[in-house]
N, C-alpha and C positions, 0 to 999 in steps of 0.2 A: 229621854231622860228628863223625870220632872225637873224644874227650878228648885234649887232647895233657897232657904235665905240666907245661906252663908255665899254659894253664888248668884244671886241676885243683888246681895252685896257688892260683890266681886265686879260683876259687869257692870253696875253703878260708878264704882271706882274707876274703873278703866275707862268710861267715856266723859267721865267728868276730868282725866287725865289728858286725855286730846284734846279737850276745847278749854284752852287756857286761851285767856287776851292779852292782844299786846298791852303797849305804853297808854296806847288812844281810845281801848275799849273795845278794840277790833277784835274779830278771833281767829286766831290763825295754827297752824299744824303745829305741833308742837312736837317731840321726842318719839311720840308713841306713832303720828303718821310717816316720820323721818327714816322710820327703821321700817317700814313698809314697802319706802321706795327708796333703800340703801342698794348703792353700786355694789356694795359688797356682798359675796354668796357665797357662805359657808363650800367646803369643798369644791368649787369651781378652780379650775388651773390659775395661776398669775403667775405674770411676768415675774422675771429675778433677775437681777444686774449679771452680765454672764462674767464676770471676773469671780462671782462668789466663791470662795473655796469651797463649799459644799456643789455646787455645780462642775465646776473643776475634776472633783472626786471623782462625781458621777460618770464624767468624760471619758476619766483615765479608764472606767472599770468598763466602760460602752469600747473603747480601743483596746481592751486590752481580750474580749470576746471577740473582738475580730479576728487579734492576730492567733488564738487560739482556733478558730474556724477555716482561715486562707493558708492557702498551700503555700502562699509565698516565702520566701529562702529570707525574706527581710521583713523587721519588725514595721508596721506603721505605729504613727505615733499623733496626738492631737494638735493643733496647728492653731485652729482658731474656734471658738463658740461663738457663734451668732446670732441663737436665739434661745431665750431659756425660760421655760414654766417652769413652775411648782405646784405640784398638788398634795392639801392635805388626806391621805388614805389611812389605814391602818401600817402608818408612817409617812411618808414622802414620795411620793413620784415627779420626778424630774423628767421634762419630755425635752430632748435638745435637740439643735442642730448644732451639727458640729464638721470642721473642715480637717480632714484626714492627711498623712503624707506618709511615702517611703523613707524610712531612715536608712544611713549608713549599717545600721545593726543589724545582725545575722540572728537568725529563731536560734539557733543552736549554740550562740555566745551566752545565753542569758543577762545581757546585760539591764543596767535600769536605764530606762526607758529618757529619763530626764537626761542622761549622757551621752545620747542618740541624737545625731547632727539628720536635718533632712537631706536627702539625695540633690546631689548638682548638675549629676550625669543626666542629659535629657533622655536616654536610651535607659536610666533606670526609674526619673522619678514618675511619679504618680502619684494622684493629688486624688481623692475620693470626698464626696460631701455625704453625710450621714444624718439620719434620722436612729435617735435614738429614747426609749423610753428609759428611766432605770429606776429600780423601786430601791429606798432604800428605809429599814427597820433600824432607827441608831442603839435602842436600847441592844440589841440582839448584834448588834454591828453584821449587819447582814447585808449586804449591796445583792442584786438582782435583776439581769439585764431581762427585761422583757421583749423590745421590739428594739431589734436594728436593722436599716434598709440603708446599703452605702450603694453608690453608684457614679 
């Protein structure tokens, strides 16, 4: 693609933008080499405080595909997040870890889950550690569990 002089311009401007001087007449990187070697990368996962309530959300909808999948007579319920990404997609993807437990509550109570005490009996509790991805679309209010491995 020839050089036209509207970009020949163009590239003029832009490397007369990175070699600004400092105070002493030095020249040093300026904005345009900063964003070159920025930590940050668009789409890549990051950390997210795991109390977030949108991480939380993600939890409940990651436990609540469990307890729709396990034969168990009792609901599990989420206990602890211990680690939490975010990624921006065509919405959010959340990848957690998250620590599982038996509640006192019966599949066939329906109760909510928030009013579910964990198991005390050692002959019932169990304690499961999960990986979970969840996609979720806010405009669409759509949550989406992708991958769950509890073991």
């Amino acid at each position: 693609m020839p050089f036209t002089h509207a970009t020949m311009r163009l590239a003029i401007l832009l490397a007369l933008c990175c070699l600004t001087s400092d105070t002493h007449g030095a020249y040093s990187p300026d904005l345009c080499s900063k964003d070159l070697n920025s930590t940050v990368k668009p789409g890549f996962p990051k950390t997210i405080k795991t109390n977030n309530p949108e991480v939380l959300k993600a939890a409940r909808h990651s436990v609540e595909k469990f307890n729709n999948c396990t034969n168990d007579i009792f609901l599990f319920k989420e206990s602890r997040v211990s680690k939490a990404l975010v990624q921006v997609v065509k919405g959010l993807k959340y990848m957690l870890e998250v620590k599982i437990g038996r509640t006192t509550c019966r599949k066939t109570a329906h109760p909510h889950l928030d009013n579910c005490d964990f198991q005390t009996k050692p002959a019932l509790k169990q304690i499961l550690y999960c990986y979970s991805e969840v996609w979720v679309i806010p405009w669409l209010y759509r949550f989406e569990v992708l991958v769950l491995r509890c073991q």
